[in-house]
C-alpha positions in Angstrom: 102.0 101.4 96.8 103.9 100.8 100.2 101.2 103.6 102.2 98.0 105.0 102.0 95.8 107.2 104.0 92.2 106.9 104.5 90.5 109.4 105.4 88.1 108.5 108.1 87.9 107.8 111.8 85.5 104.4 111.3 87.9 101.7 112.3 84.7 99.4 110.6 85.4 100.9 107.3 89.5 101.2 107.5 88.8 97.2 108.4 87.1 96.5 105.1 89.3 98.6 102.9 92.1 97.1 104.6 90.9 93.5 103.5 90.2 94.7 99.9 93.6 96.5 99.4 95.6 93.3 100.4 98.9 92.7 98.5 98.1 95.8 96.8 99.3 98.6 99.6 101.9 97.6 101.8 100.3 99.3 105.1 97.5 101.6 105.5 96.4 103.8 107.9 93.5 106.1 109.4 93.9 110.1 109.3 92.9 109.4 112.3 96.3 108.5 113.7 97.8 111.3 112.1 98.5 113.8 114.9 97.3 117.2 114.9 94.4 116.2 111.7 91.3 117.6 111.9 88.3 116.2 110.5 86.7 117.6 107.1 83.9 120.3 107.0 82.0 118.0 104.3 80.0 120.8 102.7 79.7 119.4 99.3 76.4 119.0 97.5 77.1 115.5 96.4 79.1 112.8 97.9 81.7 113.0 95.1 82.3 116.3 96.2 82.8 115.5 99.9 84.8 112.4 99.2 87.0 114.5 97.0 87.6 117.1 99.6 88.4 114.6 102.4 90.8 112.9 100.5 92.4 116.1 99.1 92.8 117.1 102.9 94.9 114.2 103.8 97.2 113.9 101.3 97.7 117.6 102.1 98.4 117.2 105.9 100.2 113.4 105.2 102.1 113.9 102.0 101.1 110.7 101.0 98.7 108.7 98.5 95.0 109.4 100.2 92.0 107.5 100.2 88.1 108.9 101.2 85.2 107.6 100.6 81.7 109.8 101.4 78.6 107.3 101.5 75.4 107.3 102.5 71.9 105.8 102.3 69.4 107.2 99.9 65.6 106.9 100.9 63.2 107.3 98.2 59.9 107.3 100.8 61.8 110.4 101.9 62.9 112.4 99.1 66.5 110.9 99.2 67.3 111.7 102.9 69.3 111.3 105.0 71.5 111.4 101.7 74.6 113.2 102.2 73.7 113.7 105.7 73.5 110.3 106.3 76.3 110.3 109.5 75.0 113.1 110.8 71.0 112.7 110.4 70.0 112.7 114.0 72.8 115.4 114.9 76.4 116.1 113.9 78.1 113.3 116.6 74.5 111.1 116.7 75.4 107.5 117.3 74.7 104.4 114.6 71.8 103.6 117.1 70.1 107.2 117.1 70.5 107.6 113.6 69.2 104.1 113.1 66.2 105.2 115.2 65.6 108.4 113.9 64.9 106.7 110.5 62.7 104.8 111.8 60.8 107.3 113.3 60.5 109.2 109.8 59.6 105.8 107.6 56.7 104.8 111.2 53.8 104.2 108.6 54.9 103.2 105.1 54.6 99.9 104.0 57.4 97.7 103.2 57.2 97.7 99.6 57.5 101.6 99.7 60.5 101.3 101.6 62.5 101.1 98.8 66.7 102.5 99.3 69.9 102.3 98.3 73.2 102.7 99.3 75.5 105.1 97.3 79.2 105.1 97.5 82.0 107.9 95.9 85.9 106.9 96.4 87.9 109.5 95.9 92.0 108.6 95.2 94.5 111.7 95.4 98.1 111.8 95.2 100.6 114.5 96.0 101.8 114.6 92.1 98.5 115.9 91.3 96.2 112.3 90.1 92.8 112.5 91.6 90.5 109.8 90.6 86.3 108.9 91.6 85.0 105.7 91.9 81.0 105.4 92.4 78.6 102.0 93.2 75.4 101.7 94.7 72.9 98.2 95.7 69.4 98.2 96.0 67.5 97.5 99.1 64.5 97.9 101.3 64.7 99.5 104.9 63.1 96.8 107.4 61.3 97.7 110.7 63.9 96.6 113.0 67.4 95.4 113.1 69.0 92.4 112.2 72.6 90.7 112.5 75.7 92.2 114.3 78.4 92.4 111.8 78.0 95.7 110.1 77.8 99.5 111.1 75.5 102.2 110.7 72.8 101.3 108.5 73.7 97.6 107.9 71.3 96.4 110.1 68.1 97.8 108.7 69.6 97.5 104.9 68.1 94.0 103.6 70.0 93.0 100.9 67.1 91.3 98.2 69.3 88.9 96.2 71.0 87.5 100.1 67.2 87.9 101.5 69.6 88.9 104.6 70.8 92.5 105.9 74.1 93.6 105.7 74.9 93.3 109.0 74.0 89.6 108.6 76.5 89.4 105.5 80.7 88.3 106.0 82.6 90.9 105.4 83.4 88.7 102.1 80.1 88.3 100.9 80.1 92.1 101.6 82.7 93.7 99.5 81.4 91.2 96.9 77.9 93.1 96.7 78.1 96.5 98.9 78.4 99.9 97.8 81.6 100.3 98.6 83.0 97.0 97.5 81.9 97.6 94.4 83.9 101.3 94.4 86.8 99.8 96.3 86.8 96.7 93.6 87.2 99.3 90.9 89.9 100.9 93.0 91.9 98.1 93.4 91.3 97.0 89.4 92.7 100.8 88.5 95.7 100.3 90.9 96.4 97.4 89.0 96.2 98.3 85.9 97.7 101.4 86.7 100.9 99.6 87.7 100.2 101.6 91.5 99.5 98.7 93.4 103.3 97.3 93.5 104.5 97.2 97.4 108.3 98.2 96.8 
């Protein structure tokens, strides 16, 4: 595939894509740079839904192949929240930090073995000839009190991964996309484009 579209504005996220897509898609890019794109109304019930909307949206305004992925941490303390509003939890256009704090605010009181979370990942794949494809993963974690380790974004920091005994934002990016939610989606990505006979760069 010589281009794809992702459909997102985190230049974190088009950074790890990018490094799992290697030798698979010859260059790929954020709908971001694509002038005149607006961003999707994600008003699905379920991140499937969302991710599939997103990516529908580009390939509509780009013409091309389109990537999305709609993600999100899932608290079981708190009924599932933030959930699909995981981006948005302290406000639409709240800041890694306030949504960071905001969840800490809401889980001020339970214990750590009650802290118990996960993050959830839907990949949604759409081309212009009609294909549309979902990928979903999820790992198991606990929330900690406070953040550790500067790699990741968003959540990473309070997500502690049990088998690494580290968070995420203490993890490579290569021991990430080995164990993350969306490494696991973006591994079974890549093994469809492959077996597909997609991921050729003409």
């Amino acid at each position: 595939m010589n281009k794809l579209v992702v459909a997102t504005r985190n230049r974190g996220k088009l950074k790890e894509i990018e490094a799992f897509l290697l030798g698979l898609v010859g260059q790929v890019i954020s709908a971001a740079d694509l002038d005149g794109f607006s961003d999707t109304v994600e008003d699905g019930s379920t991140f499937e839904e969302n991710a599939l909307k997103k990516a529908r949206e580009a390939m509509i305004f780009s013409g091309l192949p389109a990537l999305a992925d709609d993600s999100g941490l899932v608290v079981e303390c708190l009924g599932g929240k933030p959930g699909i509003f995981s981006a948005r939890f302290a406000g639409v256009g709240a800041s890694d930090m306030e949504n960071n704090n905001k969840l800490l605010l809401e889980l001020d009181g339970f214990p750590r073995e009650q802290r118990r979370a996960s993050f959830v990942c839907s990949l949604a794949f759409v081309t212009p000839e009609g294909l549309e494809k979902t990928f979903s993963a999820r790992v198991l974690g606990h929330i900690l009190s406070e953040g550790r380790g500067d790699n990741g974004f968003g959540y990473d920091p309070l997500f502690l991964v049990g088998i690494y005994g580290r968070t995420m934002s203490e993890l490579s990016i290569e021991e990430k996309n080995l164990i993350s939610h969306r490494g696991q989606a973006l591994k079974q990505f890549r093994n469809y484009l492959e077996e597909s006979g997609l991921g050729q760069i003409q």
